[in-house]
PAPAPA-949360 format. One record per residue: residue in one letter; y, x, z of N, C-alpha, C in turn. Coordinates in steps of 0.2 Angstrom, whole numbers. Each point is the difference from the previous one (the first is absolute). Layout:
N
ATOM  pamar    n.v    n.u    n.w   ca.v   ca.u   ca.w    c.v    c.u    c.w
ATOM      a      Y      X      Z      Y      X      Z      Y      X      Z
...
//
This chain:
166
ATOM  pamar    n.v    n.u    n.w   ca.v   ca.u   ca.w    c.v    c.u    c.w
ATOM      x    -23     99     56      4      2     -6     -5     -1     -6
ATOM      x     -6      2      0     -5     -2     -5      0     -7     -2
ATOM      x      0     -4      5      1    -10     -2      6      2     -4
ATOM      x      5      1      2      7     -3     -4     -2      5     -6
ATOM      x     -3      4     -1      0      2     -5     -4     -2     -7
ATOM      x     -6     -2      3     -4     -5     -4      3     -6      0
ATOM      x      3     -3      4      2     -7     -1      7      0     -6
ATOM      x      4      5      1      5      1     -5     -3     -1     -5
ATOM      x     -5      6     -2     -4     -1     -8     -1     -7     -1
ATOM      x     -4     -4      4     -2     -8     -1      4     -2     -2
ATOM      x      7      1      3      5     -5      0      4      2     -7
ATOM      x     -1      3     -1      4      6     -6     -6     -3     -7
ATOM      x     -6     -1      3     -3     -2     -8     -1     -7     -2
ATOM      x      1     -3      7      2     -8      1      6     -2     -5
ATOM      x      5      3      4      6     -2     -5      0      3     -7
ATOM      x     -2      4      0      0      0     -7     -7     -3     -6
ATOM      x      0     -6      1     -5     -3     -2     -6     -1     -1
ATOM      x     -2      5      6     -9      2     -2     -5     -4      5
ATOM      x      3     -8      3     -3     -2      3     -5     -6     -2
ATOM      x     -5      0      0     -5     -6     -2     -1     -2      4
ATOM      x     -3     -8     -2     -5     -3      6     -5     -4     -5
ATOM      x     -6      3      1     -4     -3     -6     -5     -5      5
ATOM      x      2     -4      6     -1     -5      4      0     -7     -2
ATOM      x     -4     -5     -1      4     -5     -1      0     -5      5
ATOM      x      0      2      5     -2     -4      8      8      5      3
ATOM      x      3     -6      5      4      4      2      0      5      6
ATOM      x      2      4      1     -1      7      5      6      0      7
ATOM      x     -4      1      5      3     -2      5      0      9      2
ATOM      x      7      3      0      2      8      5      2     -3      7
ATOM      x     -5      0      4      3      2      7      3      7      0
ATOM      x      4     -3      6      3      9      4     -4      4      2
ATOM      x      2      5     -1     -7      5      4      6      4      5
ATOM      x     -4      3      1      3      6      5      2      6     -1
ATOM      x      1      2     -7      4      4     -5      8     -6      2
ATOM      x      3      7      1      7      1      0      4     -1     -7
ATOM      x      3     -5     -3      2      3     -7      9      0      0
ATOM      x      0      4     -7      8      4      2      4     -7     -2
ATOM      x      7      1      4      5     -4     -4      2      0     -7
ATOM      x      1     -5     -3      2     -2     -6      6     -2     -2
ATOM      x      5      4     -4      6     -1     -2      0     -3     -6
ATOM      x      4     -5     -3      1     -3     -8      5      2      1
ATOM      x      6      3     -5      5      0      1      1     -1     -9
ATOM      x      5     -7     -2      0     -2     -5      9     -5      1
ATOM      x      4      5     -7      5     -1     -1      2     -7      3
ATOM      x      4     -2      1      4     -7      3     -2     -3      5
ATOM      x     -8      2      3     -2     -1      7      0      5      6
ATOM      x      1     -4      3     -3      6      9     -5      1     -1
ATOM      x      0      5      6     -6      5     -1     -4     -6      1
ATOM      x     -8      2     -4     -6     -6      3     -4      7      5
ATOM      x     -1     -2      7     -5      3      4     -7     -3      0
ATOM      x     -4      2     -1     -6     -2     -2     -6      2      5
ATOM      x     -1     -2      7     -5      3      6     -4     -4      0
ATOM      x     -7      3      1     -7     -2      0     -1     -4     -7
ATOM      x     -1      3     -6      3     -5     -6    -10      3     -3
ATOM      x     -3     -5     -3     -4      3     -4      2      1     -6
ATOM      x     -5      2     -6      0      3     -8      1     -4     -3
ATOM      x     -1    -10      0      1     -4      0      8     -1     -2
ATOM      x      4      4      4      6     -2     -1      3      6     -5
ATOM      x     -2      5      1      3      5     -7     -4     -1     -6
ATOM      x     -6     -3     -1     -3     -1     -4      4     -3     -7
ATOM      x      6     -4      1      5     -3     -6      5      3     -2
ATOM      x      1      7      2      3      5     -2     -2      3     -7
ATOM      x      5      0     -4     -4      2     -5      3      8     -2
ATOM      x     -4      4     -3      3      6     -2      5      3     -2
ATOM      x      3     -5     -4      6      5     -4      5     -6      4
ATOM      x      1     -2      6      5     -2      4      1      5      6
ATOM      x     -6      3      0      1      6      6      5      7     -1
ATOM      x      7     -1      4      4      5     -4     -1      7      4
ATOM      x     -1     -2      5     -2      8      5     -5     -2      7
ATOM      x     -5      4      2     -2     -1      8      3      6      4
ATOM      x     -1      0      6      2      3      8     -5      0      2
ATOM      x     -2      4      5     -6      2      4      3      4      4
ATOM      x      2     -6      8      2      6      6     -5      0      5
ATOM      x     -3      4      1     -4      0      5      1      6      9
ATOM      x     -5     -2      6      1      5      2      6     -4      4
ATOM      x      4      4      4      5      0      2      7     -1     -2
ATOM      x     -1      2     -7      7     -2     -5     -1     -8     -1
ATOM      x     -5     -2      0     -3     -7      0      5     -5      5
ATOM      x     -1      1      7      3     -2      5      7      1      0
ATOM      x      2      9     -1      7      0      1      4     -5     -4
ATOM      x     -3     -1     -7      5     -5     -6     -3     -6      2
ATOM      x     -3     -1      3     -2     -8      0     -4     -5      8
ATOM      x      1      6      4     -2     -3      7     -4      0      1
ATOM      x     -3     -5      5     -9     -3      2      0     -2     -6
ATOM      x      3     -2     -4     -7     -4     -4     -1      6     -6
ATOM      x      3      5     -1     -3      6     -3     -5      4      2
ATOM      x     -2     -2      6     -7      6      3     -6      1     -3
ATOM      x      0     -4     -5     -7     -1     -5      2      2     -6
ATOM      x      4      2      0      3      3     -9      5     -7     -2
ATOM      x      5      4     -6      5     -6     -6     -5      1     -5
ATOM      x     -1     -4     -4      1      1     -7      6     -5     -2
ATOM      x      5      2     -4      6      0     -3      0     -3     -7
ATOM      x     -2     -6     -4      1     -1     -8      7     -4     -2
ATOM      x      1      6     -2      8     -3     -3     -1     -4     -8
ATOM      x      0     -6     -2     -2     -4     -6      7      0     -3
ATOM      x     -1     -3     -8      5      4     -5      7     -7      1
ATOM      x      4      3     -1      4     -6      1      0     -8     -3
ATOM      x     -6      0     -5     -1     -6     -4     -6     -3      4
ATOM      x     -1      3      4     -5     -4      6      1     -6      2
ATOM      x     -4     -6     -2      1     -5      6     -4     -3      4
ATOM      x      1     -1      4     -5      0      6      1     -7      5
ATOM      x     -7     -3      0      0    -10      3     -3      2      6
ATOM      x      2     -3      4     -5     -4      6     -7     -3     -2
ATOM      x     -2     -1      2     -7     -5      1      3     -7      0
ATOM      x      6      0      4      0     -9     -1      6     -1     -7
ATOM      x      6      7     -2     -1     -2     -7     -2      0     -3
ATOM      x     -7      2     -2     -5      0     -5     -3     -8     -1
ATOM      x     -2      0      6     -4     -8      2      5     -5     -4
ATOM      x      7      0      1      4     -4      0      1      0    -10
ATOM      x      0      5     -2      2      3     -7     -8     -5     -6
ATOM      x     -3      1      5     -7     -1     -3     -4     -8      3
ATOM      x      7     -2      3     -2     -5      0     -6     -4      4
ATOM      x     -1      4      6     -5     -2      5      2     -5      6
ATOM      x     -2     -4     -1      1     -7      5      2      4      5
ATOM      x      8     -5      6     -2      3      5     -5      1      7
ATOM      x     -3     -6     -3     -6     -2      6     -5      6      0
ATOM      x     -1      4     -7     -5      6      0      2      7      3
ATOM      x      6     -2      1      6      8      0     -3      3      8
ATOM      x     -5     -4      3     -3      3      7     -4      0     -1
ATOM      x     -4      2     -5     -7      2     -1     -3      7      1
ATOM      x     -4      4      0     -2      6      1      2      2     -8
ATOM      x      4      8      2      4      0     -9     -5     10     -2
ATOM      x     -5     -1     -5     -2      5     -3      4      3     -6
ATOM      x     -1      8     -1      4      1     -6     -8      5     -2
ATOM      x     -1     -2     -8     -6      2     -5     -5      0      5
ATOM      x     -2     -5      4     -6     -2      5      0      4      6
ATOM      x      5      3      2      1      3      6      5     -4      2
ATOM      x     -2     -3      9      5     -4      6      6      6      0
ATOM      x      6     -2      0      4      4      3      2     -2     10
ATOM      x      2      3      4     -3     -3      6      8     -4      1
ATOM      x      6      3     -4      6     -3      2      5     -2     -7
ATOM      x      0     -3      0      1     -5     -7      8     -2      1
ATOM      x      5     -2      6      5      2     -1      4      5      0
ATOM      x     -3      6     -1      2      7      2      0      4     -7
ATOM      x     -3     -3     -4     -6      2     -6      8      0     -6
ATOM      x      1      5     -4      5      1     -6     -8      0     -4
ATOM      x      2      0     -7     -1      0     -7      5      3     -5
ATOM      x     -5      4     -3      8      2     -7     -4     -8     -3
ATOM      x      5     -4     -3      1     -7     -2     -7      1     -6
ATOM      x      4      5     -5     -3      1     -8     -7      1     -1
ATOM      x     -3      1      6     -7      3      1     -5     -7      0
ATOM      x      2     -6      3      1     -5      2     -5     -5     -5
ATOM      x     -7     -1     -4     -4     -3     -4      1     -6      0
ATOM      x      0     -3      7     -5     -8      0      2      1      8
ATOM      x     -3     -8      5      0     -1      7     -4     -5     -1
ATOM      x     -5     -1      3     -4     -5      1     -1     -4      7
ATOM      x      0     -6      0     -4     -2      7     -9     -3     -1
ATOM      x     -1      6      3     -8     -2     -1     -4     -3      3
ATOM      x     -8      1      5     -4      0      4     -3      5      0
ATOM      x     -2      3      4     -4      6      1     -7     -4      1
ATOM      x     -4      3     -5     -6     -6      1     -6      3      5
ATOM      x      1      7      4     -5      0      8      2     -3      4
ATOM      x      5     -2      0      5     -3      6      3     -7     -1
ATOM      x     -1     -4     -5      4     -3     -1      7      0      0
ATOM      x      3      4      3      6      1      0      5     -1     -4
ATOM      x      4     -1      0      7     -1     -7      4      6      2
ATOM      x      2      2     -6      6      8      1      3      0     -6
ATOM      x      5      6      1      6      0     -5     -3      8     -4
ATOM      x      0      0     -7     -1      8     -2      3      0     -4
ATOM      x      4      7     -1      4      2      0     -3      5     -9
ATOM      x      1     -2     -4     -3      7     -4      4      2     -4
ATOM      x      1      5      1      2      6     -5     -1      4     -5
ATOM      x      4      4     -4     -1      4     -6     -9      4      0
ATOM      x     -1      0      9     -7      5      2     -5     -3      0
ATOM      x      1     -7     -2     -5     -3      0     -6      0     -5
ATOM      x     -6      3      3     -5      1     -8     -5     -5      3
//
């Protein structure tokens, strides 16, 4: 109860735009072994979006005054509304009707990213997200998309940067 409860605040200060990344090398979050709660978007003209196993990464393009209400079910009420995949807590963000929200390969596509790059490893403000067709955006959040190199690795990747970007 304590995790979901700390994790809530996280995610509650995340979304409301108090997230930085004063990194400029990108940041790889493995999974751990912390159980994290399910995640609900719930925004006017879409189905529900279920959000499981999601890092900070992906609420991080939430911006504040889109946020119209959150839900915290936890415990057993957790499950009874929402099944096995409630057993780790909901949290619930219902965004304002004027919310609009892209996929990762909208984005790519809007921004004009070749499709030969569109299988790249795709970062958002130098954090890997691990599932990039899974991944919403509120659009307006949305700076720039780069394709770069990651110069320890040579590697080439897509990033993603946003409003939070410092």
């Amino acid at each position: 109860m304590k995790k979901i409860i700390v994790t809530t605040a996280l995610i509650a200060s995340l979304a409301i735009n108090c997230f930085s990344q004063t990194n400029l090398n990108p940041v790889v979050h493995e999974d751990h072994a912390v159980a994290n709660p399910l995640y609900i978007l719930k925004v006017k003209g879409h189905p529900d979006i279920y959000l499981d196993g999601i890092t900070t990464a992906y609420l991080s393009t939430i911006k504040q005054n889109t946020i119209q209400s959150m839900e915290v079910w936890k415990d057993s009420k957790s499950v009874e509304k929402f099944g096995e995949k409630g057993k780790n807590g909901v949290i619930q963000i219902t965004l304002s009707d004027t919310t609009i929200l892209a996929t990762t390969d909208e984005l790519l596509k809007k921004f004009n990213i070749k499709k030969r790059y569109r299988k790249l490893p795709v970062y958002v403000d130098n954090i890997q997200i691990s599932n990039p067709s899974k991944t919403f955006f509120e659009a307006s959040s949305i700076k720039s998309i780069t394709v770069s190199t990651y110069t320890d690795t040579r590697q080439n990747i897509i990033n993603i940067f946003t409003d939070n970007t410092r």
